[in-house]
N, C-alpha and C positions, 0 to 999 in steps of 0.2 A: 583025187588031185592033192598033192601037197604044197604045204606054204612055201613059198620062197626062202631063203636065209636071208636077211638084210647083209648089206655089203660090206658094212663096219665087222661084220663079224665071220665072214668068210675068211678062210686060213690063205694067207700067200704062201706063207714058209711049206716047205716040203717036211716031210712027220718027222724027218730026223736030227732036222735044225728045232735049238730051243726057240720058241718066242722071242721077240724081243721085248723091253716094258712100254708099259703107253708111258711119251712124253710129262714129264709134271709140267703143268701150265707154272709160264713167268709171271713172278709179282708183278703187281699193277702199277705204275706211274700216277700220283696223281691222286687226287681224293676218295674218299671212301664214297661219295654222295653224288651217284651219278647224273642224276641228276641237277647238280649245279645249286643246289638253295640249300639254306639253315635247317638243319636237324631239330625242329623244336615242334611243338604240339600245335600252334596255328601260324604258319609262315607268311599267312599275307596282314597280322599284325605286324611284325617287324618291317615291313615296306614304310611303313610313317616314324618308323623308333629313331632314324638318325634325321630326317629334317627341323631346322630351327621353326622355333615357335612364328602361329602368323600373326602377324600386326593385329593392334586391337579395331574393335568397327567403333568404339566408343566419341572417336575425335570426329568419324563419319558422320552422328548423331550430331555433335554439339554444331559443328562447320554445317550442317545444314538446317538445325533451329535457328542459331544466331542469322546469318546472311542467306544460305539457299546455293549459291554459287559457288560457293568454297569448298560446299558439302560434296561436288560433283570431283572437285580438283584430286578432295581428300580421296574418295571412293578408287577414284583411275590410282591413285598412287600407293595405295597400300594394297587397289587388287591386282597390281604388278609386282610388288613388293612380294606378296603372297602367293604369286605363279611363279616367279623366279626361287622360291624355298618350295614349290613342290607341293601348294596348297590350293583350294580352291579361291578363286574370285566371288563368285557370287555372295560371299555372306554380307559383301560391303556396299551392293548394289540392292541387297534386302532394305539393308539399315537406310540406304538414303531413300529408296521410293516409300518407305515404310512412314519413314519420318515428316519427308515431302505428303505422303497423301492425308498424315493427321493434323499437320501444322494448316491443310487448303479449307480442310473439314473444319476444324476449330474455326480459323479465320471465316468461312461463311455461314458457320454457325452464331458466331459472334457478332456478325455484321446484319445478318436477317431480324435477330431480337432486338 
C-alpha cells in the first residue's frame, strides 16, 4: 500500500508549465503582541502600576477611638474612595472592627477591676 501525497503538494500545472511561486504572506497590521498585553517579565504586576494611591486607614483608627460613629462614616468613605481607584475595601473595615473590638475589651477590662 502506499501513502497518500498530501494535497498541498500535488502538481496542478501540467510538466511543461513552470510552477508558479508560493505567495509571500502580507505584513501584519497591528502590534507585534498578539496577544494584546505588555511585553515584560511579570504582566499581572503592571495591572496596579497606573492606579492612584489608596487612602490611608489611619483617620479610620483615630474617628473610631475618639467617638466610634465617625469611625463607620470614615471606613464607608475611604472604602469607596479606594474602589473607585481600583483598590480593595476591606483594609478600612479591618481597621474599624479591629479598633472597635480593642477599645470594648479595654473598656470591660477596665470596668471589671
Amino acid at each position: 500500500m502506499t501513502a497518500p501525497i498530501p494535497y498541498a503538494q500535488y502538481p496542478t500545472n501540467p510538466p511543461w508549465v513552470t510552477p508558479e511561486p508560493d505567495p509571500v504572506p502580507a505584513a501584519q497590521t497591528g502590534p507585534h503582541t498578539h496577544h494584546g498585553r505588555l511585553l515584560v517579565r511579570f504582566p499581572e504586576e503592571m495591572a496596579r502600576a497606573a492606579r492612584p494611591q489608596a487612602p490611608s486607614w489611619a483617620p479610620v483608627v483615630f474617628w473610631t477611638l475618639l467617638l466610634g460613629v465617625p469611625g463607620v462614616v470614615s471606613a464607608v468613605r475611604r472604602g469607596a474612595e479606594a474602589h473607585r481607584g481600583g483598590n480593595e475595601r476591606y483594609p478600612y473595615w479591618i481597621a474599624f472592627g479591629t479598633v472597635l473590638t480593642a477599645a470594648v475589651v479595654a473598656f470591660l477590662t477596665l470596668r471589671t477591676t
